[in-house]
C-alpha positions in Angstrom: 0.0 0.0 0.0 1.5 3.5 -0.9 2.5 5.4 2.3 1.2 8.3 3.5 2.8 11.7 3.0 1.6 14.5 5.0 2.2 18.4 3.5 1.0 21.8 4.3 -2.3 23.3 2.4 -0.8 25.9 0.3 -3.5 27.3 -2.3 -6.8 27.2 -3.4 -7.0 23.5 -4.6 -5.9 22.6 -1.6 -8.1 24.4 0.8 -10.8 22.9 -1.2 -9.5 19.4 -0.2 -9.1 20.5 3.5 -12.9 21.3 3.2 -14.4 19.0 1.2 -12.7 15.5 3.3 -15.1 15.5 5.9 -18.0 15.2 3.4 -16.5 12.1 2.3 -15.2 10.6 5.1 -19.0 10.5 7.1 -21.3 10.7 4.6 -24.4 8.5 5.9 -23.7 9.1 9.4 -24.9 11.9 11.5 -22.4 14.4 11.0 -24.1 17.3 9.3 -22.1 19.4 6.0 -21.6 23.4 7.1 -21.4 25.6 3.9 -18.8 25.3 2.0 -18.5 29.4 1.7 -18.2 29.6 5.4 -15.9 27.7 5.9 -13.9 28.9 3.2 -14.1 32.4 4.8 -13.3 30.9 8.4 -10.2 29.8 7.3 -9.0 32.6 5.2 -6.2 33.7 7.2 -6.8 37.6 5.7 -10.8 37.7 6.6 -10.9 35.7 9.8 -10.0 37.8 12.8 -8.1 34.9 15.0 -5.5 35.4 12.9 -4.9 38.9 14.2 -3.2 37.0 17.4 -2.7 33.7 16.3 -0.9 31.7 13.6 -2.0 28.1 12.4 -0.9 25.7 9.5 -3.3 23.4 8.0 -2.0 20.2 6.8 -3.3 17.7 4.4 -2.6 13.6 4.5 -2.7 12.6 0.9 -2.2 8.4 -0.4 -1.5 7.5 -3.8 -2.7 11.3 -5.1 -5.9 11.2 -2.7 -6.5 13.4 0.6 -7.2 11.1 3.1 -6.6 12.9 6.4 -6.6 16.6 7.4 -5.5 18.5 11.0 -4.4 21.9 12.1 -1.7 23.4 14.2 -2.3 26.7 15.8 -0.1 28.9 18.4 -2.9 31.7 20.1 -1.1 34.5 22.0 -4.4 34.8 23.4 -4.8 31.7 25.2 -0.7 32.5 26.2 -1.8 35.9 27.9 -4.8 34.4 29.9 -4.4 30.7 30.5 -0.3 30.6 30.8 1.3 28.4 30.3 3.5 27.3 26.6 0.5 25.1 25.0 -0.7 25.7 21.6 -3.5 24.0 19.9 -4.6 21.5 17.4 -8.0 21.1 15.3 -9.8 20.1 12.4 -9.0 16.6 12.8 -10.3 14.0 10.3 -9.0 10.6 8.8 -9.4 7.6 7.5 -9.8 4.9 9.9 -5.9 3.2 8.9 -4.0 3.9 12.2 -0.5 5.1 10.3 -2.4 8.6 8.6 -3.9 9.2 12.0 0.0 9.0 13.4 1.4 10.9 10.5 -1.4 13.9 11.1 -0.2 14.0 14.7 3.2 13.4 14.5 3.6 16.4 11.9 1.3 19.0 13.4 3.1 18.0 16.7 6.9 18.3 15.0 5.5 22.0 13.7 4.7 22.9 17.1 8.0 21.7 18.8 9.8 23.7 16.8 8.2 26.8 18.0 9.2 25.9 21.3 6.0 25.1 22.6 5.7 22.0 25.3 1.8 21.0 25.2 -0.4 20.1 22.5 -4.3 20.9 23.4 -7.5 19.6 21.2 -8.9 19.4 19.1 -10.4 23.2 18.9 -11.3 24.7 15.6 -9.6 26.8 16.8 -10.5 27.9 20.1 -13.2 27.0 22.6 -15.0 29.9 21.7 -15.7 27.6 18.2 -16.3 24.3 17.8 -14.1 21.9 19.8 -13.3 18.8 21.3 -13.6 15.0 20.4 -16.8 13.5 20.5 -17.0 10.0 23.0 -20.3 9.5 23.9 -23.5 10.6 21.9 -22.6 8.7 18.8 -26.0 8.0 17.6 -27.1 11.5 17.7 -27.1 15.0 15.7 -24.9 16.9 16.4 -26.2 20.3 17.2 -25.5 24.3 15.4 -22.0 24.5 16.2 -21.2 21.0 17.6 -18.8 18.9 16.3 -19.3 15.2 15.4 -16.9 12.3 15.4 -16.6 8.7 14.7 -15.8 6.7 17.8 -12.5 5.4 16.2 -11.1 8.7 16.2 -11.2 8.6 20.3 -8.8 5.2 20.0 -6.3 7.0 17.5 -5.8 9.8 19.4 -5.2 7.6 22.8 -3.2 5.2 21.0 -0.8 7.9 19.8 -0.1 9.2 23.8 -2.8 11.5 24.4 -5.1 11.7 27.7 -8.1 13.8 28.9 -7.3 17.1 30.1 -11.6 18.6 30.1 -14.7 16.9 29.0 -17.4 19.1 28.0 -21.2 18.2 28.7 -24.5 18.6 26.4 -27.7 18.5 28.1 -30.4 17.3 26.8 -33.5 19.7 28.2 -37.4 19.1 27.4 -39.4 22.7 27.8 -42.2 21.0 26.4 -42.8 19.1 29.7 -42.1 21.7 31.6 -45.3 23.5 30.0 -47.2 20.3 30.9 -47.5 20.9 34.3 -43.6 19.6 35.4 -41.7 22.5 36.4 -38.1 22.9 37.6 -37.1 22.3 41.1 -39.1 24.9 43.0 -35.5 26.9 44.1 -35.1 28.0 40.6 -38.7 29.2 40.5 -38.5 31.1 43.5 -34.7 32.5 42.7 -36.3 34.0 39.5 -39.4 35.6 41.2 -36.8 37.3 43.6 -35.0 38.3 40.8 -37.4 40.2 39.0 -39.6 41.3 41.9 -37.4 42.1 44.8 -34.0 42.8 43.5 -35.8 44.4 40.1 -33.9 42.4 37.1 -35.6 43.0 33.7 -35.1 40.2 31.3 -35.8 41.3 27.5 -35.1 40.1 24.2 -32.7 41.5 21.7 -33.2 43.5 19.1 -32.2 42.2 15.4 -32.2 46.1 14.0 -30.1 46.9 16.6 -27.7 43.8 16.4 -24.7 45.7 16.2 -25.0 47.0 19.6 -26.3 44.0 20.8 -23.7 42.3 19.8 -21.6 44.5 22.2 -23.6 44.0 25.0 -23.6 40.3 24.9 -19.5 40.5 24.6 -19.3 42.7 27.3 -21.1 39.7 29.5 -19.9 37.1 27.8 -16.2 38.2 28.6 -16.6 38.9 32.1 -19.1 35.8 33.2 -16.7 33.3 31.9 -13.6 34.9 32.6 -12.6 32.3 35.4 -13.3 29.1 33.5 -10.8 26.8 32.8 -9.9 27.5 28.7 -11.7 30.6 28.7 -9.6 32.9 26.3 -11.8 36.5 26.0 -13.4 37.0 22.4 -12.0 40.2 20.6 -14.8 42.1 19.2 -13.7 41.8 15.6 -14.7 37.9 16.5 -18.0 38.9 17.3 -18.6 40.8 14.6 -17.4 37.9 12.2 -19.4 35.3 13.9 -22.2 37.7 14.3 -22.1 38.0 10.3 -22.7 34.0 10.1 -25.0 33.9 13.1 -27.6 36.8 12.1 -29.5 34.8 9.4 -30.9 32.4 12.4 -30.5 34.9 15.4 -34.2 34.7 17.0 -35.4 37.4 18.8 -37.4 35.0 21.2 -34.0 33.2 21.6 -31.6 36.1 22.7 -32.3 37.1 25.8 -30.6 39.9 28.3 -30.8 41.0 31.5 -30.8 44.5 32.9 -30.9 45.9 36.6 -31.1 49.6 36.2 -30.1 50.0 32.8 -27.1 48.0 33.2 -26.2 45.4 31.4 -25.6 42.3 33.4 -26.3 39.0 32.0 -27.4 37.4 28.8 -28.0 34.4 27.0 -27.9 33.2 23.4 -29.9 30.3 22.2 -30.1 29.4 18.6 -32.4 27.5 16.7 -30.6 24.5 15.4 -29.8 25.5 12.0 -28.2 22.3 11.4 -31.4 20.7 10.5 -32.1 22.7 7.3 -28.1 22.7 6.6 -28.5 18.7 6.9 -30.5 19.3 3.7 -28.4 21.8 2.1 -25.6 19.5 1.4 -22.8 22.2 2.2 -24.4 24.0 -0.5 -26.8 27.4 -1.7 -26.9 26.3 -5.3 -29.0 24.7 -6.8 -32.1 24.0 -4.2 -29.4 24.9 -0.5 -32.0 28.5 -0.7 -34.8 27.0 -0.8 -34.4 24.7 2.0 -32.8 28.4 4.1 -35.9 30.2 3.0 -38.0 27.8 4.4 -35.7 27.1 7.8 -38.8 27.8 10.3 -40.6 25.0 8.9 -37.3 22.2 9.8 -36.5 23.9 13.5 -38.1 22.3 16.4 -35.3 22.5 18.3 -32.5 25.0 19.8 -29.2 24.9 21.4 -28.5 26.9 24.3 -25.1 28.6 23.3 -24.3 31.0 25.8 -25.9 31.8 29.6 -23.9 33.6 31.9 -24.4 36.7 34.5 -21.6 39.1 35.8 -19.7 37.9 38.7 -20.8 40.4 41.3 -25.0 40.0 40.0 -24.7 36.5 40.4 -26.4 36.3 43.8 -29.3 38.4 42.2 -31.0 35.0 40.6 -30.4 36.5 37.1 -29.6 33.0 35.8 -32.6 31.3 37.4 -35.1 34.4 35.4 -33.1 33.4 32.1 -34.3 29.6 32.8 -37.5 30.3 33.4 -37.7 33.2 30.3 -36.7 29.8 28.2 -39.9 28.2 29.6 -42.7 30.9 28.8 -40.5 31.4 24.8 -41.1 27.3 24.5 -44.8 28.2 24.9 -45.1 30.6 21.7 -42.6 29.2 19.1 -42.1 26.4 17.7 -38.9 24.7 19.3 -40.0 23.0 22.7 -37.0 21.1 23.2 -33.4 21.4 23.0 -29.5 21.1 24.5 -27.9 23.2 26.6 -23.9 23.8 26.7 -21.3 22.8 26.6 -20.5 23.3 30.3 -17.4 22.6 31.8 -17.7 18.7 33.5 -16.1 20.5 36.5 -18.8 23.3 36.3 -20.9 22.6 39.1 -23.3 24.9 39.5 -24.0 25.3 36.2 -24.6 21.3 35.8 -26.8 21.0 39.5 -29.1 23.7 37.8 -29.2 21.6 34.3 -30.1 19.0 37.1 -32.5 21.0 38.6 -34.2 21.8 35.5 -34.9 18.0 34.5 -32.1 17.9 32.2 -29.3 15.0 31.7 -26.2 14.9 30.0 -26.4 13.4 26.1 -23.2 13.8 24.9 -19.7 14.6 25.7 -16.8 16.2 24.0 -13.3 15.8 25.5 -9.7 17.9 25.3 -6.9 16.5 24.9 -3.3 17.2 26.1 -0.3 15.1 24.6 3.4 16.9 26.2 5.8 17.8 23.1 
């Protein structure tokens, strides 16, 4: 069998390849195709914004002529000025299931990244946990949510195989509103932490406004930033990032869905739950053309489901029950629209109040994603 020879992306053919693999590799499995045009833009190193404090190599595993792997290699002076340390990160892992191209994808993004004098390799993130990251291992059988990776379980044994061991998992819980509306309700200290909220200590929870997205945006950083600040892997999101995910995220934004909370005209916690897009881009096939528009145009009639992205509060409001009024806000949206169930994360495994709460709330954990740390 010819061997496998592992070289850097370098032009537009190339990209192309990077992209396209994954639409080969799990067709008829659950993994869902994003569009081709995003992606394109997400990795153009002059449009994307990460690249403003980061650098990254992609890197294509080819046999006899055909691509049959793909990874990343990224350095983030980011994650260097607020985690510590001298790791760097990998991403965008995909193969064929022969062990030696899953060994030749590591071995070379991880010689790249030694010779930068980096001593940790983290991953996979694509490319930071603000994005899509870490390796599927449990949840196999299900759809991966808007921004959730998906992963065959084979890639779990390659990655173990070649050295590498858990540093995080990351949870997905499964939560049904439509229960809740039933009669169930979640466990009675949320309730009451939410009525204290907006009656005693005076927290308004509204929704945001689409013609005013650009200051909405800003708002939701400025939480965003400060609420998860203390979590392990947390790097802060510049607002150039925002913007540029903004520009992606705007078509399926949801008023209902995008919630903040104010005490006084201050800003103090949000949360950002999006309607799972992936079941109309499941139809699109990475595509616009021919028929991908029609299936957009028609995305209210495939979305019975969200994801909640985002929920935090400030540090010093977090004894206000802010968090408890944005669980209950999701309850009395589920009653109008059309999505009555959905998952909420990921949350840190070592997260704990955040998963008693999901606890509290009926919910369980579906999936998990796991980072993982191999020393250079």
């Amino acid at each position: 069998m010819p061997a496998v020879k592992v070289r850097p992306v370098a032009g537009r053919r190339d990209l192309n390849a990077f992209i396209k693999l994954p639409f080969r590799l799990h067709r008829d499995t659950p993994w869902v195709p994003p569009l081709i045009m995003e992606r394109r833009e997400f990795l153009n190193r002059e449009k994307n914004p990460f690249f403003k404090h980061a650098e990254a190599e992609y890197f294509l595993a080819e046999r006899d002529g055909e691509a049959v792997g793909r990874i990343t290699a990224q350095i983030d002076r980011r994650w260097d000025e607020f985690q510590g340390g001298n790791d760097v990160m990998f991403g965008f892992f995909d193969c064929e299931e022969a062990p030696e191209i899953a060994v030749a994808l590591v071995e070379t993004a991880a010689a790249w990244l030694r010779e930068r004098g980096r001593e940790r390799m983290l991953g996979p993130m694509d490319f930071t946990t603000n994005e899509e990251c870490g390796l599927l291992v449990e949840g196999y059988n299900l759809d991966p949510f808007v921004l959730e990776p998906w992963h065959p379980p084979f890639y779990r044994e390659r990655l173990e195989s070649l050295g590498m061991t858990k540093t995080m998992d990351l949870w997905m819980w499964e939560l049904r509103l439509g229960a809740l509306m039933k009669g169930d309700r979640f466990h009675d200290f949320i309730h009451q932490a939410a009525e204290q909220s907006r009656h005693e200590h005076g927290v308004v929870i509204r929704h945001m406004r689409k013609r005013d997205l650009e200051a909405e945006i800003s708002r939701f950083m400025e939480v965003y930033n400060e609420a998860w600040g203390r979590n392990w892997g947390f790097v802060p999101i510049t607002e150039e990032e925002v913007r540029f995910q903004a520009k992606n995220l705007k078509p399926i934004l949801d008023e209902n869905w995008a919630m903040i909370a104010e005490l006084d005209g201050e800003v103090i916690g949000a949360a950002l739950t999006l309607p799972d897009i992936n079941q109309v881009l499941a139809r699109m096939k990475g595509h616009l053309l021919p028929f991908g528009w029609w299936h957009f145009l028609r995305r209210g009639r495939h979305m019975d489901r969200v994801r909640v992205f985002a929920l935090g509060v400030k540090p010093k409001y977090q004894h206000l029950g802010v968090a408890a009024a944005l669980y209950v806000e999701h309850i009395e949206v589920a009653a109008r629209v059309p999505q009555k169930w959905g998952e909420t994360g990921w949350i840190l495994e070592v997260n704990e109040p955040m998963n008693r709460a999901m606890e509290g709330m009926g919910g369980k954990v579906i999936k998990r994603y796991r980072l993982y740390e191999l020393p250079l």
